[in-house]
C-alpha positions, 0 to 999 in steps of 0.5 A, a space after each residue: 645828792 650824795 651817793 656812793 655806790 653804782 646804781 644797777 643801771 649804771 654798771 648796766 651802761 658801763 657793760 654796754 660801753 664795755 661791750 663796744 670799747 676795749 681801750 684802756 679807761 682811767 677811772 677818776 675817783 673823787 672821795 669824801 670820807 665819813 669822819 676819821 672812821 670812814 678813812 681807817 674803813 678806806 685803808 682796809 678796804 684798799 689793801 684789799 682792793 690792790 691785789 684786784 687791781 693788780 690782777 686785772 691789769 690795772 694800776 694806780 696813776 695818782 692818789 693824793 689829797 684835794 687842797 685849796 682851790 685856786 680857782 672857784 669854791 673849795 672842793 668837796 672831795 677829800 681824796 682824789 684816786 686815778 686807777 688806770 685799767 687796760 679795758 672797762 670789761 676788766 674793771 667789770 671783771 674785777 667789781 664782780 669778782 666775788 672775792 672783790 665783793 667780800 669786801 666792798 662793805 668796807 669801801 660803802 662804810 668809808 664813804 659820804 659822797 663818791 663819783 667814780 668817772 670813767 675818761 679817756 685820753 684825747 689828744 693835746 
């Protein structure tokens, strides 16, 4: 099934979560673009989206192309993007910023499949 935006439930779940963890997240962003259309739709929509992240107090951790696997099948995901927030509530802050909706049509237009994983750090 490919999907590319949150359902209302799951934004829902995310706000519950928010509600009782204020830890920093790191959301894992796994991204398979929609043609050579789909990547110039992203880069709009991320230059607009880096003055929200900066906003909220978050940051990029690492974006950077899938590649072979070395081990099991290819991946599907052409880009792989971890941003750090310092709390889900700010993500939620920032998603819901209508300024951040103006244009998230732009991320929607880019997309065929997403997932977008919110982790966190365990010890090692």
């Amino acid at each position: 099934m490919s999907t590319v935006d949150p359902t209302p439930d799951q934004i829902r779940a995310l706000a519950a979560e928010a509600r009782e963890n204020d830890q920093p997240v790191v959301m894992t962003n796994l991204l398979r673009f929609a043609g050579d259309e789909g990547r110039a739709s992203y880069a709009a929509y991320t230059a607009h989206a880096l003055e929200h992240i900066e906003r909220v107090g978050a940051r990029i951790v690492y974006s950077g192309e899938a590649g072979a696997a070395v081990i099991g099948p290819d991946p599907w995901w052409h880009t792989i993007v971890l941003v750090e927030y310092p709390s889900r509530q700010a993500f939620l802050d920032m998603v819901m910023h209508p300024d951040y909706q103006a244009f998230t049509h732009l991320r929607t237009a880019a997309l065929e499949d997403a997932r977008l994983i919110p982790t966190a750090p365990i010890a090692v």
